[in-house]
N, C-alpha and C positions, 0 to 999 in steps of 0.2 A: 820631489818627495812631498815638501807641502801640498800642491796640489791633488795627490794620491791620499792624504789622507783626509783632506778638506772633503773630497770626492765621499771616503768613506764616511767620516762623518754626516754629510748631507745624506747619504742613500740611507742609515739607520733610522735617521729621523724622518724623514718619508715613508719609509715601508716597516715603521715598527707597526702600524697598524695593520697589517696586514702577514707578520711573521713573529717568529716565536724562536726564545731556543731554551729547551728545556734540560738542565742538567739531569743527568744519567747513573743513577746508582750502581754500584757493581751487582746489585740483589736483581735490580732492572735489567740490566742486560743480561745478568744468567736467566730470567723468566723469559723474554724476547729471544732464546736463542731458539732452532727448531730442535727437533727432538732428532737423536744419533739415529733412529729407527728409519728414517726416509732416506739418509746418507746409504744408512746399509741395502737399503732397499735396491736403490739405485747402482750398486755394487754388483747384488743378487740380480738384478736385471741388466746388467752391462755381460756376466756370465752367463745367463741362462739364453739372451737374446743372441750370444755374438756378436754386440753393440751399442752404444750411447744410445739412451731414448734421445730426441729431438726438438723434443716438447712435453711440455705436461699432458696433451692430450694424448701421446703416443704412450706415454708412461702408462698413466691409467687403463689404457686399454685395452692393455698386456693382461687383464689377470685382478679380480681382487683384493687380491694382497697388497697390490702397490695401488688401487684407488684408497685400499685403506690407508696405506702409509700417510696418503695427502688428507687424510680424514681431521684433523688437528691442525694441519698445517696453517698458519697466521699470518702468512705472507700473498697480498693480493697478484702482484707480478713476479713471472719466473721466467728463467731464459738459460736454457742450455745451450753451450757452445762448445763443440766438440773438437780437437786440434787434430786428434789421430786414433788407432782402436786402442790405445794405452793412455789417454788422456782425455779428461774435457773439465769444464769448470761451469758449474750451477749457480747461477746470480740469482737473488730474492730478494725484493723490495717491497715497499707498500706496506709497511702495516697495521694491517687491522685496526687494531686500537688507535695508534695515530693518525689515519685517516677518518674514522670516525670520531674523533677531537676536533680535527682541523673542520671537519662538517659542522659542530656545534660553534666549535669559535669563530670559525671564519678566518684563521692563522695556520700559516703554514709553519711546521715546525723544520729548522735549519739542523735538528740533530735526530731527525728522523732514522729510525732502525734498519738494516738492510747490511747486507755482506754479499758473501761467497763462497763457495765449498770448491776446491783443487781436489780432482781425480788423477791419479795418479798408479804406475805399475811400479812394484817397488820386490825384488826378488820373488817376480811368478806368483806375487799378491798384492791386489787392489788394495790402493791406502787413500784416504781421505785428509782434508786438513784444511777448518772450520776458518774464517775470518770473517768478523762483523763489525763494523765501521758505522 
């Protein structure tokens, strides 16, 4: 146990030059979240395709409407992963403003923005349900 925290001890104090951790408002995280409009979007195209899009480039592709939906969108990495045609879960990370901080500072922030969105069939309707971590 001593040595476990000796350990953390010494790793803060080496890599504070280099990381950051910036406490998180509750006002910050509801502006960091995306907007419900790409959730539904992605809903509207699970329906209309017969399918999970696969990627954001398959998303877009489809149609206007859903290049607009990512038109706002503040997250640089996205990654669909689909379990079955009643299921898939949309990860987002990277963002935006945070990585364009860590460019000015040169600090990596340790409470950087990113979640998840759970797709889900839920009585013969698509339901979503947001988590941001």
């Amino acid at each position: 146990m001593k040595t476990c925290c000796l350990a953390l001890i010494v790793l803060c104090i080496v890599s504070c030059n280099n990381i950051t951790y910036r406490p998180r408002t509750k006002m910050q995280q509801l502006i960091a979240k995306p907007s419900p409009l790409i959730f539904d979007k992605i809903v509207e195209f699970r329906i209309e395709q017969m399918g999970w899009p696969i990627s954001r480039a398959d998303f877009i592709s489809k149609g206007k409407k859903y290049e607009w939906a990512f038109k706002d969108f503040r997250y640089l990495s996205t990654e669909f992963k689909v379990t079955d045609s009643n299921r898939m879960t949309f990860y987002f990370s990277q963002f935006i403003q945070d990585i364009e901080r860590e460019q000015r500072t040169k600090k990596a922030d340790l409470n950087s923005y990113s979640g998840y969105v759970k797709f889900y069939r839920e009585n013969d309707k698509f339901i979503w349900k947001l988590k941001m971590y």
